[in-house]
N, C-alpha and C positions, 0 to 999 in steps of 0.2 A: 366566451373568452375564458381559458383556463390559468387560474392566477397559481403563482408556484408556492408550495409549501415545503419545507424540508423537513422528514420524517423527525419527529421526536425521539430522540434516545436513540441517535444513528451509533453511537461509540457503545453503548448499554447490548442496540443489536448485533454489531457487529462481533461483541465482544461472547454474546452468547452464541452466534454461528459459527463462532471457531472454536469455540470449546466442543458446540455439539458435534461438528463436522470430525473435532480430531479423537473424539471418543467413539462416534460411530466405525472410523478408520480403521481396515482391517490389515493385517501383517501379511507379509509374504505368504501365496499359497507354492507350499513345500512340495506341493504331487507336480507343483508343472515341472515337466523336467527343461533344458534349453531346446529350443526347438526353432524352427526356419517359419517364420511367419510372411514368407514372399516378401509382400511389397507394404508391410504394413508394420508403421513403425510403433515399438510398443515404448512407452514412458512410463518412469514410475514417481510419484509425487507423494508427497508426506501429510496433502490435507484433499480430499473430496469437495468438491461445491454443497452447499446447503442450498441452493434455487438456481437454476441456468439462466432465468429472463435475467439478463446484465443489467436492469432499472430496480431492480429489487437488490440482489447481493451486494454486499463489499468488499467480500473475500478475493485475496489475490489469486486464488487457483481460478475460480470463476473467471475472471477476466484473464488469466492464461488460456481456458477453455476455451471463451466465449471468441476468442482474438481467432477461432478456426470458423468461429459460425457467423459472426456476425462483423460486417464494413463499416468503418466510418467515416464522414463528412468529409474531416481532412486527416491527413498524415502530420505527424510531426516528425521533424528528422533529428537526427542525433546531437545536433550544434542548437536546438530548441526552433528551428524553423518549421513553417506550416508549407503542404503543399495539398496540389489538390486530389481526392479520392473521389467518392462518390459524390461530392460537386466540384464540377468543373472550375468553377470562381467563386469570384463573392467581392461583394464590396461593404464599407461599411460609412453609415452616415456621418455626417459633420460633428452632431451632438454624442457621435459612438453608441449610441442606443439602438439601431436598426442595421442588423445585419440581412443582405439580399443573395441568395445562392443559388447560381444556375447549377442545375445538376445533368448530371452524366444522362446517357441516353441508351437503351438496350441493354440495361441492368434487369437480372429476372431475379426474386426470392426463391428459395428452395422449393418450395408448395405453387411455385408460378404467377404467382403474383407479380406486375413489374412494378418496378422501383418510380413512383412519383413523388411531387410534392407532396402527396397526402401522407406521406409512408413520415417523411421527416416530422410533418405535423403529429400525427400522431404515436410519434415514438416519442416525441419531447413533452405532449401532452398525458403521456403513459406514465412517463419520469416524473411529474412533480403530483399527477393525480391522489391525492390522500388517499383512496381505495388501493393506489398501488403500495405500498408501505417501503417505500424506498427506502433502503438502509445508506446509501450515498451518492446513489445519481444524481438525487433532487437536491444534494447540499453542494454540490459541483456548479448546480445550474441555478442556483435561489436568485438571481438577478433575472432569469425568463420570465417574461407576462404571456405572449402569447405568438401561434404563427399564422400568419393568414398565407392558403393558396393562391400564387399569381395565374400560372397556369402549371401544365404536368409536372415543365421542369426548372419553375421559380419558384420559389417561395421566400416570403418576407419573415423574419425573426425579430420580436421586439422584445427588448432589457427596458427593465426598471432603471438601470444606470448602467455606466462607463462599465466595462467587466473587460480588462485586459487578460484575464483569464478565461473567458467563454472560448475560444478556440482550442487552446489544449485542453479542457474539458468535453470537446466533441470530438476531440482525437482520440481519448480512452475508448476501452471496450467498455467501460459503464454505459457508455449514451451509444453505442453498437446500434444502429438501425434495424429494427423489426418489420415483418411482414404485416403492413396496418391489416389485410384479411385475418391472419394471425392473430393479431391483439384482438380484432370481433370474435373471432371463432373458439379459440383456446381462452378466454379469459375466465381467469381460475384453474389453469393448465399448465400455465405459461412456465413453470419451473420445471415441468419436466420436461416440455414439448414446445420450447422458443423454435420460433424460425427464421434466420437470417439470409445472406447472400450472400455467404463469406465462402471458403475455395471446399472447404469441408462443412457437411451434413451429417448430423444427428441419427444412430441409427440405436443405440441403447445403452441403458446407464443402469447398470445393476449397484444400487446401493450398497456400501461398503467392500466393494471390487473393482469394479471397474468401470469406463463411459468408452464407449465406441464411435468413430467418424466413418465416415466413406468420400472420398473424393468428390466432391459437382465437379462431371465433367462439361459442363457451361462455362465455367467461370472463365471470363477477358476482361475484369476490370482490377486488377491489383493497384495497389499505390506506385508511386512513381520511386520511389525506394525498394522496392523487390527485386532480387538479385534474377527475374524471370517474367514472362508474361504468360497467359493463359492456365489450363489448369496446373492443381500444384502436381510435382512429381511423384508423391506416393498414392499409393490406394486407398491407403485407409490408416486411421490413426486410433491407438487402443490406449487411453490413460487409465495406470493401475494403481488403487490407492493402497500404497505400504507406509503407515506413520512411523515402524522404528527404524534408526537411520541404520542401523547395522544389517537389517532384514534387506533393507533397500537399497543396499549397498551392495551385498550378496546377491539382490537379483540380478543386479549389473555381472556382475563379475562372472556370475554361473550363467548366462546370455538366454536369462527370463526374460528381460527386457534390452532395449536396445540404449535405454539413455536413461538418467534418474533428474531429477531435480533436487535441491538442498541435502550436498553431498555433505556427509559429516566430518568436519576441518578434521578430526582425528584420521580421517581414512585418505586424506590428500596425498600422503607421502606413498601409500600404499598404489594408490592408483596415478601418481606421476611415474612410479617405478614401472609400473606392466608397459610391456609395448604395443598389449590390445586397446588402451582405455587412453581415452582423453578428457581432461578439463577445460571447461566452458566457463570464464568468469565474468563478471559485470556488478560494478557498484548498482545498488537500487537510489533514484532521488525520491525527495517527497522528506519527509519526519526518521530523522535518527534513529535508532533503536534509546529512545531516553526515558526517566524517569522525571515525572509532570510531580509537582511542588506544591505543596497545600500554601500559597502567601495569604491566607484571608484568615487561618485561627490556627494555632497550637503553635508550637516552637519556629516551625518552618515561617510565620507570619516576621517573625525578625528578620532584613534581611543580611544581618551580622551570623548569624546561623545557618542560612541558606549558604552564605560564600564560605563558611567554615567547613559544611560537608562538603563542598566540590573540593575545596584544599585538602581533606582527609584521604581522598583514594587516588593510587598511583592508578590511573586508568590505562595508561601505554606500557605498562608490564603488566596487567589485570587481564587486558583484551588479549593482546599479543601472546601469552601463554594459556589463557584457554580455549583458545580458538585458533592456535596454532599456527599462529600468522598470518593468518588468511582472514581477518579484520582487521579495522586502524580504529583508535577509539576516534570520538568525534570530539570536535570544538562547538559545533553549533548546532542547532537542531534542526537546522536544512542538512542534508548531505552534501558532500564537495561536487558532483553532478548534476544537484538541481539548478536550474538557472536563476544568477543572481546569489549563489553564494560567494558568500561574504569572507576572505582570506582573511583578513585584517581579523577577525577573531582569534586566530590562531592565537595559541599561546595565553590568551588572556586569563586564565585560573591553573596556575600547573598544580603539581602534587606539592603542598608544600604545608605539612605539617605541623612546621612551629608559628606561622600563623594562621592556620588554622587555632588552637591551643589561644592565640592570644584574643581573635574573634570571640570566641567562648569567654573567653574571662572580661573582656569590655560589656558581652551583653548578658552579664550576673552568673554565666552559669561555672560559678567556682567551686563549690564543694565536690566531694565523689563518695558513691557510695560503697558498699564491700567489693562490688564486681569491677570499681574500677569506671563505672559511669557517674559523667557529672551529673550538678543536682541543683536544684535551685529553688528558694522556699520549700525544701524538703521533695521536690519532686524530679525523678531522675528526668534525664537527657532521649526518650525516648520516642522515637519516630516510626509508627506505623503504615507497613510496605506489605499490603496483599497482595499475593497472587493465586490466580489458576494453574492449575498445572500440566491442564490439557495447551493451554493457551502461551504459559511463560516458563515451559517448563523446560526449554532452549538455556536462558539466562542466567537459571538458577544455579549453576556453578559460579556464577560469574559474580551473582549477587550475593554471594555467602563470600567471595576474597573480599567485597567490596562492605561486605558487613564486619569481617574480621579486620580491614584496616580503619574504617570510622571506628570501631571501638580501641583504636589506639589513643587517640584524642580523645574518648570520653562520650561518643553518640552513640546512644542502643540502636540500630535498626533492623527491625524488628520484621526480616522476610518472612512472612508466614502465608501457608496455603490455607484457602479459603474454597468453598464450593462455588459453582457458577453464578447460584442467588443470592449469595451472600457478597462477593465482588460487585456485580450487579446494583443490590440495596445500595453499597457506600458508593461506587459511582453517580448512579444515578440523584444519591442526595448530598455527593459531598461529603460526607459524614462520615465519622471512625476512620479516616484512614489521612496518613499527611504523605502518603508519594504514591503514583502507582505507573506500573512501564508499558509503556505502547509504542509506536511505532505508525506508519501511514506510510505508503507510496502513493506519490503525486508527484509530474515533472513539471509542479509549475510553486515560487514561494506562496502561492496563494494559502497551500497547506499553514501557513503560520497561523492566518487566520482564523482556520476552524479547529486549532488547540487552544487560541490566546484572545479571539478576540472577544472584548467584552458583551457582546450580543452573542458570541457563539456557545452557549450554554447548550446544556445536555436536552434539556426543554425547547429548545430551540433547534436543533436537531445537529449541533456542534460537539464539540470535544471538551468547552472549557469546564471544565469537570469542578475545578473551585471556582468559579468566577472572580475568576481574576479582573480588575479595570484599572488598566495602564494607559492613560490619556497619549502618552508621549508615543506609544507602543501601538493605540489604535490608529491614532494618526499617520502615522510612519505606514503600515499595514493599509490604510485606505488611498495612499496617496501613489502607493505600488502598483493597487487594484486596479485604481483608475486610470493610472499613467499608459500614455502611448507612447512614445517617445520611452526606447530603450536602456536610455543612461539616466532618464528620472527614476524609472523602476529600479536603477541599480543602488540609486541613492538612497531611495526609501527603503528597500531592505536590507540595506546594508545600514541603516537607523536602525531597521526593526532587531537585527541579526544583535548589534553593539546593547540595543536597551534587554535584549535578554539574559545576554552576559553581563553588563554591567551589575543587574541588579539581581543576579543569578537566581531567574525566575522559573528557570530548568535543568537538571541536569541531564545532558547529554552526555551517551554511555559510547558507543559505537555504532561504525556506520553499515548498514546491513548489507548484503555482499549473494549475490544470485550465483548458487556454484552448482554448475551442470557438469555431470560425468558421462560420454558416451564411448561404445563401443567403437573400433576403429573401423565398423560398417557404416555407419551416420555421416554425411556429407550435407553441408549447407548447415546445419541445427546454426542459429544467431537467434543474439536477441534483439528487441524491438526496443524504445528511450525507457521503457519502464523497467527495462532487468526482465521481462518476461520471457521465454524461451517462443521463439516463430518457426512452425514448421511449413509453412510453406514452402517454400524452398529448400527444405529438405529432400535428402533421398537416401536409399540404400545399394551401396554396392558391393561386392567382393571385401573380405577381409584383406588390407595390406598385409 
């Protein structure tokens, strides 16, 4: 029996696979000139995967990739509904702990292998295996104990407890079904040579350039949401890694590529205008783009100073004019798409300056010193905000208006770049730093969880990066998890959603935004509940 563990320091890894992935990143190559790639759609993207097996990565390009290689269990639809994919049903026991799932039948993997019960057993038992160093697969599924084979196309799945989020967990490309031959054969491979059973196959991935697909022409098992059946429409799919957005934006335009990913808001107006080029947009659910709160030591431990800095920054003329209207700031740290966001947040800390001002003065910090920051028993107002710049280096306009209006009130914050190991060191322990900004896609609130809940520590293979322990907050949070019944879930996170605001345990900055730009040759490009782009259904035709 394989008992689950969730990687140690999942936020620590994740946090260093995107820094390395967007420094390995290479810029547009300038010699290609635009050229007719038949039936093969090229895409450009601003981050590279750092490992393809989707039980290791966390990165969202990975699982944009992996969504070509690899199927799963069930679909989730757009309204947060499950249907079925590679199993055909499923039921779940009384006590909610044993999930049963007949599965599809005349399913093949890429390498030939067919799709049995053993393939689900051992793709889940690959996900929490500590030899596999899962960066977020295995914190998705930490309620799995084990699955036992009923026969080829049953298998039984047993939870440590009630997990109302174990299904849209095996609707991600994280938990993607692998070729169990696969996992025997390639282990210690597996990143650059996964095998799945998804509509596209792996044919090579030249580091800091580009990854290549080819069409399976096998594939007859899509989900029941695909705008098509059988194989996908193109031949082949070419993802090119260009990290600067103007580079990437020029490939578009000069028809390097056929479509780009994470269009730069500044270039929106430019390519609403061509009548070659179109935008592709969709809110991302899961974790805000926000800034996590040191409440356990230094000033932010007040929480008369935590609600003081959200009242410092106009956030809806902050977001709105650096990102060009093409974000909305956020109220909560779910996004308004995840399900089970909470409306009733709205509004609850606006910009509002002069109590801000008066916050400060109730919790001692009256004096100011030359620059103009409070000060209290001689010690200025001053709140440190690392970041990376491979990794945050999106923000950081946003975080310098947002430092130049806290210092109207009197709060230093203090946005400064750090190197990878050095962000890394204060995450990992906590220490020298009282905010730092992340973000997470997940379309389920279970994400509160693994930023806030008091077991979800960085040791633990969670987010809560200060350990925070909000009785009221974990309660609220377990009572989500466990809930089946859809309007208890709404209740409990709509607790969790109010005790984060109330006691403004976070600040959430804005809500992150998937903006795909394709030429007027791309037909079909959508996306999938995650904001991901799906090419299956794509194809290429004639310029209109």
């Amino acid at each position: 029996m394989t008992k689950p563990r969730s990687s140690p320091g999942a936020v620590r890894a994740a946090l260093l696979a995107l820094a390395l992935a967007a420094t390995l990143t290479s810029c547009a190559d300038g010699s290609q000139a635009a050229r007719v790639r038949a039936n093969v759609l090229a895409f450009g993207t601003d981050q590279q995967p750092d490992c393809l097996d989707p039980q290791v990565s966390p990165l969202d390009v990975t699982a944009m990739v992996g969504r070509n290689l690899f199927d799963s269990l069930v679909e989730m639809t757009a309204d947060g509904r499950f249907q079925p994919w590679l199993a055909k049903s499923w039921t779940l026991s009384p006590d909610g702990r044993t999930y049963t799932f007949v599965l599809r039948e005349g399913v093949v993997f890429h390498d030939g292998t067919p799709f049995t019960a053993q393939a689900v057993k051992a793709t889940l038992d690959h996900a929490v295996d500590p030899r596999t160093k899962s960066q977020y697969a295995a914190s998705l599924i930490s309620s799995y104990t084990s699955s036992r084979v009923v026969d080829d196309h049953t298998v039984t799945v047993r939870l440590s407890r009630p997990d109302a989020a174990f299904l849209q967990a095996l609707s991600t490309t994280y938990l993607g079904i692998q070729s169990p031959a696969s996992l025997r054969r390639n282990a210690g491979k597996l990143c650059s040579t996964p095998v799945g059973s998804g509509p596209f196959e792996l044919t090579g991935w030249t580091r800091n350039r580009s990854l290549t697909m080819k069409r399976n022409p096998a594939y007859r098992w899509a989900p029941p949401g695909a705008q098509h059946s059988g194989p996908a429409h193109l031949d082949g799919l070419e993802i090119r890694f260009i990290t600067e957005g103007t580079a990437r934006f020029g490939a578009l335009t000069t028809g390097q590529v056929d479509a780009i990913g994470n269009v730069p808001p500044a270039k929106i107006g430019t390519l609403k205008a061509s009548s070659q080029l179109r935008l592709l947009r969709a809110e991302a659910p899961g974790a805000a783009s926000t800034a996590f709160l040191n409440t356990r030591s230094g000033p932010l431990s007040d929480e008369r100073v935590r609600k003081a800095l959200l009242r410092s920054v106009d956030l809806e003329q902050l977001v709105r004019t650096v990102y060009f209207g093409q974000y909305r700031r956020s109220w909560s740290v779910l996004t308004p798409t995840t399900p089970y966001y909470d409306k009733g947040v709205e509004g609850s800390w606006p910009f509002d300056p002069k109590e801000a001002a008066r916050l400060l003065d109730e919790a001692g910090w009256t004096g100011r010193d030359a620059a103009g920051i409070r000060t209290k028993d001689g010690k200025p107002l001053s709140l440190r905000w690392p970041y990376i710049q491979e990794v945050h280096g999106k923000i950081s306009t946003l975080a310098q208006g947002m430092q130049a209006q806290a210092k109207q009130v009197g709060i230093d914050l203090r946005w400064t770049s750090v190197d990878a190991g050095a962000f890394i060191q204060m995450t990992d322990s906590g220490r020298g730093l009282d905010m730092f900004s992340a973000g997470f896609v997940r379309a389920d609130p279970d994400i509160l969880r693994y930023w806030f809940g008091t077991s979800m520590t960085i040791a633990k293979g969670g987010g809560n990066v200060f350990h925070l322990s909000d009785p009221a907050l974990d309660k609220a949070l377990a009572e989500g998890l466990a809930g089946r019944d859809p309007a208890a879930r709404a209740r409990a996170y709509a607790k969790a959603q109010q005790e984060l605001a109330d006691h403004a345990l976070a600040l959430p900055v804005f809500v992150p935004v998937s903006l795909a730009g394709t030429t007027d040759r791309v037909r079909g490009l959508r996306f999938e509940p995650h904001a991901y782009p799906l090419f299956y259904d794509a194809s290429l035709g004639e310029a209109r």
